[in-house]
Backbone bond lengths (Angstrom), bond angles and torsions (degrees), N, CA, C in turn:
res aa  C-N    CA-C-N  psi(-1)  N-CA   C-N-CA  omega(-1)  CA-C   N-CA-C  phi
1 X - - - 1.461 - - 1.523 109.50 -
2 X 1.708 114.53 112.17 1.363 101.37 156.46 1.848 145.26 -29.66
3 X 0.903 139.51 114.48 1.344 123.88 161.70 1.670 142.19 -71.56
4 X 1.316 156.27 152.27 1.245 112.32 -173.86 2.116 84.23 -101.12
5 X 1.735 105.92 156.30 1.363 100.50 -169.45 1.578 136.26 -66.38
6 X 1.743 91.86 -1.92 1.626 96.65 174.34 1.754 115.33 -138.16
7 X 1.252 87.69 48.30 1.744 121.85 172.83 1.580 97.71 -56.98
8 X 1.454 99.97 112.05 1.733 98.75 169.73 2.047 95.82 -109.39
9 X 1.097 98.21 151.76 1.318 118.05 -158.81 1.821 104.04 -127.50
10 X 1.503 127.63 144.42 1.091 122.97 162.64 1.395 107.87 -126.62
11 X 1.156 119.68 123.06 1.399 132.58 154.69 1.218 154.10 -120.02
12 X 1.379 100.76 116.69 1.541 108.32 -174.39 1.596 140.34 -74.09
13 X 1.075 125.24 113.14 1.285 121.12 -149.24 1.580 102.62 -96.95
14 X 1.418 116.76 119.05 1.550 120.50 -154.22 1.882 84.95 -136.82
15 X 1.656 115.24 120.10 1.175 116.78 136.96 1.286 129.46 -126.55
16 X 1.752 140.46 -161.15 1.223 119.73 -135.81 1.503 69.20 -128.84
17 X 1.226 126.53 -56.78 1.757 129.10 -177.75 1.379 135.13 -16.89
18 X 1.389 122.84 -22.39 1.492 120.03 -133.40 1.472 90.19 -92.85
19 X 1.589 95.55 134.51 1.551 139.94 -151.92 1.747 80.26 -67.66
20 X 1.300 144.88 -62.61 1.341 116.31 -151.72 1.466 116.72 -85.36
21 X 1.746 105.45 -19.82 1.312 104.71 171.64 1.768 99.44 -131.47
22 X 0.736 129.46 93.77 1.390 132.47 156.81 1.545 112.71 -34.70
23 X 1.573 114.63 116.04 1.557 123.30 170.87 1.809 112.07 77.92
24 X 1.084 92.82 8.65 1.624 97.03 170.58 1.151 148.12 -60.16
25 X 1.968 114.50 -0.93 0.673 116.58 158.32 1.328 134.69 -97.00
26 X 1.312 115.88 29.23 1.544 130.82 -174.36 1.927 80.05 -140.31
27 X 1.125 150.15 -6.54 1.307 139.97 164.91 1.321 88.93 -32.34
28 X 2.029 122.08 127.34 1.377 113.15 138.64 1.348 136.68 -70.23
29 X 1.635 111.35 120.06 1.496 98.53 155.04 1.191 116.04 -110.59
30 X 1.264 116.34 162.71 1.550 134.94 -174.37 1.651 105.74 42.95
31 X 1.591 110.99 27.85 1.365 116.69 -178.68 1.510 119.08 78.08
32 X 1.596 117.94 23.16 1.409 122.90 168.83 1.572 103.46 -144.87
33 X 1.639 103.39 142.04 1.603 97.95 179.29 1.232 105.37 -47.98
34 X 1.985 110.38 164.20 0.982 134.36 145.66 1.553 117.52 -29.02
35 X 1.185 117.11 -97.33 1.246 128.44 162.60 1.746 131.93 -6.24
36 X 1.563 97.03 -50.07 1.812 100.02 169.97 1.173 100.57 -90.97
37 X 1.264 112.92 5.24 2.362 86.12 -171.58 2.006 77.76 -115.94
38 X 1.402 131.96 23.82 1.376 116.04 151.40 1.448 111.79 -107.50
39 X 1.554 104.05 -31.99 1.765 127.42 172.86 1.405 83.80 -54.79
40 X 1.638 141.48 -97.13 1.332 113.25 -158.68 1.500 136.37 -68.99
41 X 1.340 112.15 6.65 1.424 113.41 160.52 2.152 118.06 -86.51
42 X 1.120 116.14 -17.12 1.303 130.87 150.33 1.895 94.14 -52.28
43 X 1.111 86.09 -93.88 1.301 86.20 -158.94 1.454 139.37 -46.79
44 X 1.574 109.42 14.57 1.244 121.53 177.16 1.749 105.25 -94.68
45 X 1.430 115.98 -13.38 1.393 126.19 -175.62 1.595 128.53 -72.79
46 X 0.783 143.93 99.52 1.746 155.88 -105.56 1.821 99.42 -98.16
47 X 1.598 104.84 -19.92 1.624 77.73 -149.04 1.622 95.70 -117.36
48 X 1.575 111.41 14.64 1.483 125.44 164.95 1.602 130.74 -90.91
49 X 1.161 123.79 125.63 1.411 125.94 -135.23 1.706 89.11 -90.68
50 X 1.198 104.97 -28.78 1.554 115.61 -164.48 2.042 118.10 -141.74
51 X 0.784 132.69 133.42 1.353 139.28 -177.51 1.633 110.89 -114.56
52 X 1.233 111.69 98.61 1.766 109.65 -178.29 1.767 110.19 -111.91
53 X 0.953 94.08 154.10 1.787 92.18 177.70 1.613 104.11 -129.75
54 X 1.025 120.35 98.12 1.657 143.99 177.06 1.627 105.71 -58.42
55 X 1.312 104.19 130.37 2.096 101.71 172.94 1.647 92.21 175.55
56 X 1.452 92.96 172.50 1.518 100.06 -163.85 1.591 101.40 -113.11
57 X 1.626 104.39 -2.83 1.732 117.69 -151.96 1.458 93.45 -101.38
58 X 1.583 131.32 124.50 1.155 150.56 144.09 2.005 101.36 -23.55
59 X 1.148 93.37 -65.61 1.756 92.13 169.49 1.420 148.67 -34.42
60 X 1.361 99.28 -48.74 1.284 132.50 162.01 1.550 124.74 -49.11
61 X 1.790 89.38 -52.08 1.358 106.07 -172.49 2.042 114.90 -91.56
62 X 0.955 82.82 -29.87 1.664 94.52 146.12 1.355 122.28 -39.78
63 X 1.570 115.67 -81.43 1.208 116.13 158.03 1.137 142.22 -19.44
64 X 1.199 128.75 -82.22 1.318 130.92 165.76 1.469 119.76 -67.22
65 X 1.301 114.62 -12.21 1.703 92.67 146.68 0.700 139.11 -47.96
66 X 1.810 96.36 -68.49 1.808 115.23 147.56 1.627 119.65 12.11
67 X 1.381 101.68 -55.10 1.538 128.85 -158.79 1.511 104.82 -85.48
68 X 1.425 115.78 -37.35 1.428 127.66 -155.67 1.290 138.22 91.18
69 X 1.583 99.11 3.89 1.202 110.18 177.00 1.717 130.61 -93.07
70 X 1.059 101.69 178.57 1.909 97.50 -173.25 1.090 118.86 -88.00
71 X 1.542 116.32 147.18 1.624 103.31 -178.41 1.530 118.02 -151.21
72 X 0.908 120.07 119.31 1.539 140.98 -168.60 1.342 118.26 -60.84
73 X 1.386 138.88 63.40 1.508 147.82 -171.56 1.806 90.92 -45.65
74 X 1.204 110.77 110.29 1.596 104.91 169.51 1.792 107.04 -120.69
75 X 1.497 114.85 176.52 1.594 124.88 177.17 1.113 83.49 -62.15
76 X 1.760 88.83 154.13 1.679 125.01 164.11 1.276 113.11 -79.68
77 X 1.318 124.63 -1.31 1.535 99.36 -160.03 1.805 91.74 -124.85
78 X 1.366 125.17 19.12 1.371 108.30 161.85 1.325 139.52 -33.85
79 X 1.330 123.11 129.19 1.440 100.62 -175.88 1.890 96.53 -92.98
80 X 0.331 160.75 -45.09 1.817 141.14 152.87 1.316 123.72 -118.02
81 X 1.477 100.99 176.87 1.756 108.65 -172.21 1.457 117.12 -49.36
82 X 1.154 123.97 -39.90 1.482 135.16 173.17 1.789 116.41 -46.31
83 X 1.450 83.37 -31.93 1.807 84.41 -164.74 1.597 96.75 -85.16
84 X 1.428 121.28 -34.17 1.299 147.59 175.12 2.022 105.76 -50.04
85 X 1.004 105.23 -39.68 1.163 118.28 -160.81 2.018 113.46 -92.34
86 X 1.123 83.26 -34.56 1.600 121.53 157.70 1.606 113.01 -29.26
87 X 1.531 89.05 -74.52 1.730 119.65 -164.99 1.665 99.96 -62.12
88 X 1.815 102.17 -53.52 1.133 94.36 178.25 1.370 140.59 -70.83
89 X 1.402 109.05 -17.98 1.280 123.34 168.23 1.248 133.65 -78.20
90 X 1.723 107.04 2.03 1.793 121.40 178.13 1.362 76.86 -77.86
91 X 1.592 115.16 -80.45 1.734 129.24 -164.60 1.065 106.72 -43.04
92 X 1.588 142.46 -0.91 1.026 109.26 167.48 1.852 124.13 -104.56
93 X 1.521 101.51 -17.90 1.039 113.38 154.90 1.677 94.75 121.60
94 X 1.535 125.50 26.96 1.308 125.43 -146.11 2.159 102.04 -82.98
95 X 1.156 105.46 135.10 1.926 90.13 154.78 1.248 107.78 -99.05
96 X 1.453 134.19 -23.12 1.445 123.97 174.04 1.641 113.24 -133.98
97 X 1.202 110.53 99.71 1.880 119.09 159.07 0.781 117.49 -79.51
98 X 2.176 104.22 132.62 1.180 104.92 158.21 1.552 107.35 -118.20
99 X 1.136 93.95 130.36 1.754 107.66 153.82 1.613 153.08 -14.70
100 X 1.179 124.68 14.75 0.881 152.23 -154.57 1.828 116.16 -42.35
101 X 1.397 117.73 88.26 1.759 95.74 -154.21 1.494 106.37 -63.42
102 X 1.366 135.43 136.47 1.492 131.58 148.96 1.885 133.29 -25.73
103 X 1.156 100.19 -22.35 1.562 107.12 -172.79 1.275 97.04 -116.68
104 X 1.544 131.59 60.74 1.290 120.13 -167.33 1.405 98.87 -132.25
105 X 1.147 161.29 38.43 1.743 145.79 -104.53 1.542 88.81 -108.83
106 X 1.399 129.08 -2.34 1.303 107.85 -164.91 1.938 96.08 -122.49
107 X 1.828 108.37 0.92 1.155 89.01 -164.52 1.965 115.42 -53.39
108 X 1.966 100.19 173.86 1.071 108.72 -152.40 1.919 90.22 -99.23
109 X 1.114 117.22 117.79 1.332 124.64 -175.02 1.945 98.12 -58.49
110 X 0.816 135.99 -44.22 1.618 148.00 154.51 1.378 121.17 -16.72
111 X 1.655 97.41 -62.97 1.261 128.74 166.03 1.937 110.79 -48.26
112 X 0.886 104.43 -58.67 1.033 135.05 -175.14 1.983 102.15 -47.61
113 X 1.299 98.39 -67.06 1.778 105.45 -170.06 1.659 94.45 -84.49
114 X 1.287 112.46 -10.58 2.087 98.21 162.68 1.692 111.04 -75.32
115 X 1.443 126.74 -47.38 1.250 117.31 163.18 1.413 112.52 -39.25
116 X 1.829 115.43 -50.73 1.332 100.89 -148.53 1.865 105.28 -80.38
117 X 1.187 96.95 -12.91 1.423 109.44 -155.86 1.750 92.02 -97.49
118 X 1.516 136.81 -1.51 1.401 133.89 -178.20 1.267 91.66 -105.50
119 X 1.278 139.07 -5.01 1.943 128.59 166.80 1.405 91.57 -108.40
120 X 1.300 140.10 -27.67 1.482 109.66 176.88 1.028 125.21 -99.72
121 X 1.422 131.85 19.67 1.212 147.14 168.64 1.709 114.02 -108.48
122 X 1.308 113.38 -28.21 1.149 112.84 -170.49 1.729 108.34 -127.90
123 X 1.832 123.22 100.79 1.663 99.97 -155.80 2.179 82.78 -86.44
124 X 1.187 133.31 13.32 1.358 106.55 159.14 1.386 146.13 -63.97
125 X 1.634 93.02 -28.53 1.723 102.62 158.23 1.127 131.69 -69.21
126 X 1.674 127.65 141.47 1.504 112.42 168.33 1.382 109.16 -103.61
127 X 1.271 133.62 11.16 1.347 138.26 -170.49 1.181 123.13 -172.29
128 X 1.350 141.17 116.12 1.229 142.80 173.40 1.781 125.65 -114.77
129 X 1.223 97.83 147.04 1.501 103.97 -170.14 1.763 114.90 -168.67
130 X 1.173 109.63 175.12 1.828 123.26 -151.96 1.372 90.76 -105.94
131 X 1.502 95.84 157.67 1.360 108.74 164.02 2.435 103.24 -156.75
132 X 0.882 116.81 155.47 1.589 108.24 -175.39 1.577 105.00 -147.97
133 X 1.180 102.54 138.39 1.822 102.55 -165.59 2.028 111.03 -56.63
134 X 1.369 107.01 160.29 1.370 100.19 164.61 1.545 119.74 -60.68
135 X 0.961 107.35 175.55 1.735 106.51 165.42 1.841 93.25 -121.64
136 X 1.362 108.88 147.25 0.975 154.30 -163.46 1.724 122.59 -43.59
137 X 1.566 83.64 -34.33 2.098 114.66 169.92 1.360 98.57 -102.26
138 X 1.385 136.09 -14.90 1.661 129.31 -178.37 1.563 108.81 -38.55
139 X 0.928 98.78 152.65 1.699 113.96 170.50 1.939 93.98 -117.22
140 X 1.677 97.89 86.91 1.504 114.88 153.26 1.492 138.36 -42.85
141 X 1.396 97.04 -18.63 1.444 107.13 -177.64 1.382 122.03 -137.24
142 X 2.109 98.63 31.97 1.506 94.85 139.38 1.406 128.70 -80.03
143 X 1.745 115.25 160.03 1.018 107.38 -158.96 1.787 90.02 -103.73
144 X 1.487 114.82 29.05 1.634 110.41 160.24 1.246 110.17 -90.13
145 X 1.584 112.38 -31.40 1.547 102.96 177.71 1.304 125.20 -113.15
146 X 1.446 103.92 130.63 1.391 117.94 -145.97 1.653 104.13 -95.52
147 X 1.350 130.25 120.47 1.339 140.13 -171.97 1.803 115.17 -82.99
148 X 1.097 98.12 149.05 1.834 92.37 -177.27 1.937 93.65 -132.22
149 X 1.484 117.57 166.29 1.061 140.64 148.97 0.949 122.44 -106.09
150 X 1.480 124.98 151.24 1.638 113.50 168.18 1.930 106.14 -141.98
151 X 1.032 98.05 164.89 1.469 113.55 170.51 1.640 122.97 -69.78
152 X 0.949 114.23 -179.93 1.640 104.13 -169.47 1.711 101.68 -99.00
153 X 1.304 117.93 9.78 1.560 127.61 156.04 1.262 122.48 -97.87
154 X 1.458 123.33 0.74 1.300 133.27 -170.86 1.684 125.67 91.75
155 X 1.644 99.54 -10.54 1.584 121.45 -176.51 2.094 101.67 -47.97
156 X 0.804 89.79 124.05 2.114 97.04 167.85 1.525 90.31 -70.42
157 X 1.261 102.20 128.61 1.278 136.00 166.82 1.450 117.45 -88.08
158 X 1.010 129.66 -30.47 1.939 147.83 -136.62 1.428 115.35 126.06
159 X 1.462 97.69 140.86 1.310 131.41 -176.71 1.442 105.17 -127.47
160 X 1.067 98.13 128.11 1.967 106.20 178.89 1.464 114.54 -161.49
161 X 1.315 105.23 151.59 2.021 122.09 175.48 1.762 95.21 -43.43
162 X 1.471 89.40 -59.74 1.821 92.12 -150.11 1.349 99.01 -93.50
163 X 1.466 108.53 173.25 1.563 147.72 -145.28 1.981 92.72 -67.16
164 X 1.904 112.98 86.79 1.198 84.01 170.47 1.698 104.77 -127.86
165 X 1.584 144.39 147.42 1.581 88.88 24.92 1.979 118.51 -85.34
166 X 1.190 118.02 175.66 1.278 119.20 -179.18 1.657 94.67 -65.92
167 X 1.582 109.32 134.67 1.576 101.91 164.29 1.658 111.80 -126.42
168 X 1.425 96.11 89.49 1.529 122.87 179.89 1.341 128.25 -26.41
169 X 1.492 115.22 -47.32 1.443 139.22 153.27 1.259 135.65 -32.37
170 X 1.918 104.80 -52.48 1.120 114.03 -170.85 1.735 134.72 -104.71
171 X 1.159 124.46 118.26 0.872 110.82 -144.25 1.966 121.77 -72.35
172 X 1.740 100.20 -5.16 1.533 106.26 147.10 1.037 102.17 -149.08
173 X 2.103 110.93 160.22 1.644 107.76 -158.54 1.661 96.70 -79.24
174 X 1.317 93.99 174.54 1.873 117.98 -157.68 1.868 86.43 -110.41
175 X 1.204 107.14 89.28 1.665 111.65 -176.54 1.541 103.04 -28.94
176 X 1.588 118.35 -54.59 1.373 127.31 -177.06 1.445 125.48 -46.49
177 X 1.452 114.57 0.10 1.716 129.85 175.50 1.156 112.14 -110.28
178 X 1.370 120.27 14.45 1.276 127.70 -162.79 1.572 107.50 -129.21
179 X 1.413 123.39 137.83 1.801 140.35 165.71 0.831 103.66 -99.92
180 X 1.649 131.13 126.17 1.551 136.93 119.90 1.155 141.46 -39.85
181 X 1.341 125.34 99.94 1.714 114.80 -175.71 1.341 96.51 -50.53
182 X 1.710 119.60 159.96 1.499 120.39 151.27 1.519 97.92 -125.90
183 X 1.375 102.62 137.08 1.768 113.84 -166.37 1.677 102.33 -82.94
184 X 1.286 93.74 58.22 1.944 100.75 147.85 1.433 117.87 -106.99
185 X 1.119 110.04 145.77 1.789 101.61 163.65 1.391 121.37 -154.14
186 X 1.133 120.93 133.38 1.516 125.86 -178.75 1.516 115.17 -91.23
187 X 1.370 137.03 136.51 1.057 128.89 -158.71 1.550 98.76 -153.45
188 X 1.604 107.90 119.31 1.912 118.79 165.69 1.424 95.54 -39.65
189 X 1.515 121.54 147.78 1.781 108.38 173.57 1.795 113.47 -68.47
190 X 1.682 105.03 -40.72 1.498 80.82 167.37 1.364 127.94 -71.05
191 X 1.214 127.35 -26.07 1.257 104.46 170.56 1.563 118.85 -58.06
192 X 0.906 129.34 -37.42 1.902 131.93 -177.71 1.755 94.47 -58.45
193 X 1.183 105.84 -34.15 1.610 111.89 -160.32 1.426 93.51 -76.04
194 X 1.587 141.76 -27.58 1.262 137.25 -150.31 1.541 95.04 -103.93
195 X 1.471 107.23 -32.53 1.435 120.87 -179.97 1.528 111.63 -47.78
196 X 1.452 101.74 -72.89 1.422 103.22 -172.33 1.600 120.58 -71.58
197 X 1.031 108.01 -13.68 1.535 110.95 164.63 1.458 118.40 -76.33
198 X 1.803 127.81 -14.45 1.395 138.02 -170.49 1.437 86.92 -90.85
199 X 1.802 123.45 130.04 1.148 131.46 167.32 2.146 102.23 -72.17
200 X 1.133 93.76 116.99 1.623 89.67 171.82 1.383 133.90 -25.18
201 X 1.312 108.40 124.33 1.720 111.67 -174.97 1.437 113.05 -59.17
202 X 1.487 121.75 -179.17 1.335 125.14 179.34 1.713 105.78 -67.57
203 X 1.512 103.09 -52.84 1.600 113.74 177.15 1.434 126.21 -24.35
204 X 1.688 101.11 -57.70 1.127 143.70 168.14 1.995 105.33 -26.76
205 X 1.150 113.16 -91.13 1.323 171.89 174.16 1.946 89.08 -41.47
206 X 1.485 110.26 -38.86 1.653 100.67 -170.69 1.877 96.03 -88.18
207 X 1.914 104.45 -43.40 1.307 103.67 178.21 1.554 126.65 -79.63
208 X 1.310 98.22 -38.89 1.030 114.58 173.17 1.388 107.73 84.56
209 X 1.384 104.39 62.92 1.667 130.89 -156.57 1.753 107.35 -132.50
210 X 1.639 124.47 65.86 1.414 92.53 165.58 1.589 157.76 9.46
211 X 1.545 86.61 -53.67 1.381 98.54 -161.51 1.112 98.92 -88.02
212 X 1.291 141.73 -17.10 1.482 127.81 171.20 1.642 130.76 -75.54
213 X 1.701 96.88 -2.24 1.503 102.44 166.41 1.804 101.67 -71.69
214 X 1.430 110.70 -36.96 1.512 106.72 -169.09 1.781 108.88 -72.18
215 X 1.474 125.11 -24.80 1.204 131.96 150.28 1.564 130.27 -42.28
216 X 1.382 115.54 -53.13 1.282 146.52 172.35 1.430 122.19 -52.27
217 X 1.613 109.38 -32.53 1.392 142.37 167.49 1.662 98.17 -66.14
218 X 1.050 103.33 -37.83 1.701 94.44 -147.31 1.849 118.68 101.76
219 X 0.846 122.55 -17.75 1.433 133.89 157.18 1.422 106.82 -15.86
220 X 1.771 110.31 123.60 1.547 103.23 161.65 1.791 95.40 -103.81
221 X 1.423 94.78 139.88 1.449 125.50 160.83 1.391 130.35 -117.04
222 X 1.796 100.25 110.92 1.284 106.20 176.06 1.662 123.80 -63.20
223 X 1.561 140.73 99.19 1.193 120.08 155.40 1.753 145.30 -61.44
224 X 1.489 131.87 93.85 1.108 121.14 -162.79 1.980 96.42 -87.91
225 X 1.477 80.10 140.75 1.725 88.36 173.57 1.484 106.19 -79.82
226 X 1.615 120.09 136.87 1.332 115.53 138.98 1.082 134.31 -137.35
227 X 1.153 143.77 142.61 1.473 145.71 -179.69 1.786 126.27 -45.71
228 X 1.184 117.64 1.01 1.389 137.14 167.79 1.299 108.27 -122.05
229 X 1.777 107.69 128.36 1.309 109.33 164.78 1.352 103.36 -87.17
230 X 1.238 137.55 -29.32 1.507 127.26 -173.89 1.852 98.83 106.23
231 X 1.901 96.51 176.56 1.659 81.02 -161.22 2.065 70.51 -150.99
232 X 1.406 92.23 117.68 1.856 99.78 -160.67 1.747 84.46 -85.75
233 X 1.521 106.51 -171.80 1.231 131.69 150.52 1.412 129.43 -122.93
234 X 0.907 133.72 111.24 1.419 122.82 -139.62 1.683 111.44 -147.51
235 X 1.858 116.04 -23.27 1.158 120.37 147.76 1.842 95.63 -141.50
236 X 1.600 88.38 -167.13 1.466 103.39 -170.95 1.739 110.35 -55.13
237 X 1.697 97.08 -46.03 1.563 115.69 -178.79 1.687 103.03 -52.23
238 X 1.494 137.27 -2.60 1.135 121.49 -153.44 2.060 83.35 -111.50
239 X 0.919 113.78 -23.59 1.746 125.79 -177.08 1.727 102.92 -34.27
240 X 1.043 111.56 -51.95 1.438 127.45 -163.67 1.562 130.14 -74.43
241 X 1.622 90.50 -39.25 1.472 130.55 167.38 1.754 109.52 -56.43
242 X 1.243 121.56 -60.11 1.472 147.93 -176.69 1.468 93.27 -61.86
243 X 1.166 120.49 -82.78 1.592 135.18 -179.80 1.604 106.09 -28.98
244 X 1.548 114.09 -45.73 1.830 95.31 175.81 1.100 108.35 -88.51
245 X 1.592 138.31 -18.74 1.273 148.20 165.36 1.570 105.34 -39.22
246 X 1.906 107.65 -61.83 1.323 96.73 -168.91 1.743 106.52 -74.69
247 X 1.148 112.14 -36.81 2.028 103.80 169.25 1.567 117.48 -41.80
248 X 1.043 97.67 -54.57 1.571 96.30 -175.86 1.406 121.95 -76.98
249 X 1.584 128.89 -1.41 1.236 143.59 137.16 1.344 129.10 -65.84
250 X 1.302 112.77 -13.37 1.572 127.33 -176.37 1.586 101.65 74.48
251 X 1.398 135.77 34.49 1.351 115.87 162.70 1.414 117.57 -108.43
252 X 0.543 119.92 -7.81 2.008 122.87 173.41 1.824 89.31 -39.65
């Protein structure tokens, strides 16, 4: 199959394994897997040529057939979604992937064509990705939500667990000085390609932060702000959470 040469591609990286919820990406919410109710919020996003959903699980891929959508039979033995996402994005013929997380049911299709649309508009970036302010009651210094800096061009500065930047002064941080990463990312294909071939940095490895192998590189990363952090799935307890999320959005 031909490709056209600046085919941007989204792919979602869906397996059946995951240690806190086992099979979660076919979990129903609002009475449709996980997986298709993020597959059709992708696919409402304008400036992606193609929508694939990557997995190794017969199940999975079931599903979103189900749906009509495409799906990327990849190895079992990835060591994460990135590398997963990788494979599928050679086969598909992509110059710019984006990342699409699997447990995302509410991502913002918008969201979505600003990643894709900040590498194809601009070839100085090698990577683009979100970040959305705390809210005000946040607890800044969990170490689930992961904080970013950026430059006064939007460049990621650092990504880290804990409370950055440090605010020396105060005697607890002011949530409102604080960014949320949101785990999207857009990636040139060689850069994704250089990625998963780079054995993880030390940085990497202390936070246990992806994205700081692409730092570590030298990688510029675009951060786009948005006003939604998004509402993941991440155990069973999260089913319920999503479900009034999508009512009170009007998508049920």
């Amino acid at each position: 199959m031909a490709f056209e040469p600046n085919r941007i591609v989204g792919v979602i990286p869906a397996r059946w394994g995951s240690t806190r919820f086992p099979g979660k990406a076919l979990a129903l919410i609002a009475g449709r897997p996980l997986v298709v109710r993020v597959w059709e919020r992708a696919c409402q996003a304008k400036r992606l040529d193609a929508v694939v959903v990557a997995t190794d699980d017969d199940r999975i891929r079931e599903a979103i057939e189900a749906v009509g959508g495409e799906v990327a039979m990849t190895r079992p033995d990835h060591p994460s979604g990135t590398d997963r996402v990788a494979e599928a994005a050679r086969a598909a013929g992509a110059r710019v992937v984006v990342n699409i997380q699997g447990d995302e049911p509410l991502i913002d299709p918008a969201l979505i064509d600003a990643v894709a649309g900040a590498l194809a508009e601009d070839e100085s970036w090698d990577m683009a990705t979100a970040a959305a302010p705390f809210g005000a009651e946040e607890d800044v210094t969990s170490r689930d939500a992961v904080k970013v800096v950026r430059g006064k061009d939007g460049q990621a500065l650092y990504f880290s667990r804990a409370p950055i930047p440090c605010e020396r002064d105060a005697a607890t941080p002011n949530p409102l000085h604080f960014w949320r990463h949101i785990g999207i990312y857009g990636y040139r294909r060689d850069v994704l390609d250089r990625l998963v071939a780079t054995p993880p940095c030390e940085l990497e490895q202390i936070e246990k932060l992806e994205q700081l192998r692409a730092l570590y590189l030298g990688c510029r990363i675009r951060v786009l702000e948005t006003s939604q952090a998004g509402v993941g799935v991440d155990t069973p307890a999260d089913v319920a959470r999503a479900e009034a999320a999508l009512r009170e959005a009007g998508l049920t």
